[in-house]
Structure formats: structure tokens, C-alpha cells
N, C-alpha and C positions, 0 to 999 in steps of 0.2 A: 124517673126517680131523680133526675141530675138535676131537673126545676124544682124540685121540693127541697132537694139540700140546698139549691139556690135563694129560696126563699126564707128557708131556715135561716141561712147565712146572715141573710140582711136585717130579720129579728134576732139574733145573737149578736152582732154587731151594733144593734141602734139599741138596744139594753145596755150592753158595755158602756159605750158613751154616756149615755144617763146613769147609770151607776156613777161613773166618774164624775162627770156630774154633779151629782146629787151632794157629794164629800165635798170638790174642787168649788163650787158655785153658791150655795147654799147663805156664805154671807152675803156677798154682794147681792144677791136675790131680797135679801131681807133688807137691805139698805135701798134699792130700785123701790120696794114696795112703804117705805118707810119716807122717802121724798116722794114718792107723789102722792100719799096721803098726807102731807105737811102743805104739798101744793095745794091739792082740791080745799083742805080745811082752813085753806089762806084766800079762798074762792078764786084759784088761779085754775087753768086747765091744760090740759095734755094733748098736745099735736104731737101724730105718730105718722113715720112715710118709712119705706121703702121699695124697692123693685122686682117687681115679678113676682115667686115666692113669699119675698119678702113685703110686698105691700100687704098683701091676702093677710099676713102677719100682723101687720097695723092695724089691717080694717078688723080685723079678729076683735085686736085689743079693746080697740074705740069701741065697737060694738058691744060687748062683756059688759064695757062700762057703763055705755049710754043707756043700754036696755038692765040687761040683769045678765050677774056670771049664774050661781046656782041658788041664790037664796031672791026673796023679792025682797027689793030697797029701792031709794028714790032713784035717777038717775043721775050719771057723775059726769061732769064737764072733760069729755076728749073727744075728739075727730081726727080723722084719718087726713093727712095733705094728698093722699093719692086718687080721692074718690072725685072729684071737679074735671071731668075731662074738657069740661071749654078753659075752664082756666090753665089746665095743663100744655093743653095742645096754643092756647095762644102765647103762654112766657118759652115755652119751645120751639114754637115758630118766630117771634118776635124778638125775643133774646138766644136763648142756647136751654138744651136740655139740661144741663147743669143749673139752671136756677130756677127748676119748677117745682119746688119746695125752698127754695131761702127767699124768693119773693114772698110768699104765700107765709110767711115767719115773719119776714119784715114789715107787713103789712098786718097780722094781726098776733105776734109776739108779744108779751109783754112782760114784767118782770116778776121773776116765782111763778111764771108758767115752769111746763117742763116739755123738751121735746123728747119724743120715744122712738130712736130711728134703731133699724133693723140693716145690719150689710153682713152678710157671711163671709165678704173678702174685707171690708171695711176698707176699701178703696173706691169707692162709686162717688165720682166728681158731685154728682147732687146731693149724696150724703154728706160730704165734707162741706160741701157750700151750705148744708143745713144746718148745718152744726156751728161751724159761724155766724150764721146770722140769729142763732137761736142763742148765743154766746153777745154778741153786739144788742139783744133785746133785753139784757140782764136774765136771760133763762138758761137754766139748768138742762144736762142732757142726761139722757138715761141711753145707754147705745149696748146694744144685744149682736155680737160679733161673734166671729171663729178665726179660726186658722191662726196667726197672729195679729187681728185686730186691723193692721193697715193705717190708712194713711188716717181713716176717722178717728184711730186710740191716739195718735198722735195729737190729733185736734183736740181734745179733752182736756180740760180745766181743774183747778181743783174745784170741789163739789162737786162736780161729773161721777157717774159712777157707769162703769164696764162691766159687761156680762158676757164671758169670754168664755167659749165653747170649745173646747180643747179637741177640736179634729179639722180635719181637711176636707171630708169629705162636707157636700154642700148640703144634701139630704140630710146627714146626722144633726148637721147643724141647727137645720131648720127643727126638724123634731124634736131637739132641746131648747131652742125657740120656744115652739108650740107651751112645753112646760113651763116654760118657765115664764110667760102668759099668763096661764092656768096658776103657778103662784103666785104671782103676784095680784090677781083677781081675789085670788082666796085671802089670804094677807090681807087687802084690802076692806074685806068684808067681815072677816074676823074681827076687824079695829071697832070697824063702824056698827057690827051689831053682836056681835060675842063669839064666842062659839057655838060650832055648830055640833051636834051630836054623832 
């Protein structure tokens, strides 16, 4: 029985969070998905990275977009900077881990793209380095945070918008991630084809 209130525990918990959530987050959500439908309709696109968890996160995004979230429509211009493992693994062997996403920015960056970076501590030296060179391309960042944001909220410009997940824990984080993903897909699809029923 002491697994099951443990289990319970962690769905009582990751609802909480979302609840909060939903109230705390709710605008900037609407402004995330309001810039990069200003990007795509300006035929700019969306490079998204982060690490571990958080890549899976990007690749999620990119993907929704490229192929289809829940409705069929054309595909939307975004890619994932973490899916290249030769290019990953040679600007990390050749340079440092920390710019295997601000090369991959500065080389195909450009202005009124947008970058979509995910860090639950927002201190991940590759995050911050992408965030400046996504800032040095004249692009826009959309950064999906927790805890208090880190060294990446500090990089943040005006225009910039933060999606700031008000917990510690890493898991919560990510699963208000996940949603807010999933808004911003829907948001996006509600623009471009109406409502859905």
C-alpha cells in the first residue's frame, strides 16, 4: 500500500503544479505561441535544443510541427539543434560542449527565426551560449524554464519571452513542459485553421 500512496503522491503533486500553472503561465503561453506564429507567417522557422529530458522536449516540439500536432495541415518550418549527432559530437570534440548549439545557430540563424530552448535549471552553458548567438542572428528566443530561470532568464532580451515553471522539482518541470508544448501546437493550429470542435 505504501507504493500506491507513493504513486498517488507524485499524481497529486504534478496536478498541483499544473493547476498552478495553468493560472501563473497561461499568458506568456499565449505570447510563445503568438511569436512563432508571427515567425512562421514571416517564413522564418524555429530551432529548438535542450538536454537530456529536455532535448526529447524539442524533438517533441519540432516534430508536432513538421508533421502534424492533432489536426492535418501543411508542415511548419522547425528542427530540433539536438538530433545531428555527427555535428554534435564534432563542435564538442573540436570546440567544447558548450557550443553545440550556438554554432548550429550561427550558422543557420537568421533574423525573425525563433529559438525554442528548454533548461529546467536555466543554467546549461550550451543553453546560454544559444541564446546568444540566437540574439547575435537578430532572432528571437522563446526559453521554457523552472526553478528560478538561471543564468538563461538573465540572457533574455526584450522580445524574449519566459515560460517559467514555478517548482524545483525537475520532473514537474518537465511535465509542465510537455503542456505547454501541447499549447502552443494547439494555439498554433487554431490560428491557421479555426477552431476545432
Amino acid at each position: 500500500m505504501e507504493r500506491i500512496d507513493r504513486v498517488k503522491k507524485i499524481f497529486s503533486d504534478s496536478i498541483a503544479v499544473k493547476r498552478e500553472a495553468s493560472i501563473n503561465l497561461s499568458p506568456s503561453i499565449v505570447e510563445a505561441a503568438e511569436s512563432i506564429l508571427a515567425c512562421l507567417m514571416d517564413n522564418g522557422k524555429v530551432m529548438t535544443c535542450g538536454n537530456g529530458g529536455s532535448a526529447a522536449d524539442a524533438q517533441h516540439f519540432s516534430s508536432e510541427m513538421l508533421n502534424r500536432f492533432e489536426r492535418e495541415r501543411p508542415g511548419l518550418a522547425a528542427f530540433a539543434l539536438t538530433t545531428d549527432a555527427s555535428t554534435i559530437t564534432s563542435v564538442a570534440n573540436d570546440y567544447q560542449f558548450a557550443d553545440i548549439f550556438s554554432k548550429q545557430i550561427r550558422a543557420l540563424g537568421r533574423p525573425n527565426d525563433i529559438l525554442l530552448a528548454f533548461s529546467t535549471s536555466g543554467n546549461s552553458s550550451n543553453i546560454v551560449n544559444a541564446i546568444d548567438a540566437a540574439h547575435e542572428q537578430d532572432a528571437r528566443v522563446i526559453l521554457l524554464s523552472g526553478r528560478d530561470g538561471g543564468e538563461a532568464a538573465n540572457s533574455l532580451k526584450r522580445g524574449d519571452v519566459e515560460v517559467r515553471v514555478g517548482s524545483n522539482s525537475t520532473a514537474r518541470i518537465q511535465e509542465v513542459h510537455l503542456m505547454v508544448i501541447h499549447c502552443i501546437c494547439d494555439l498554433v493550429d487554431d490560428h491557421l485553421l479555426g477552431q476545432s470542435d
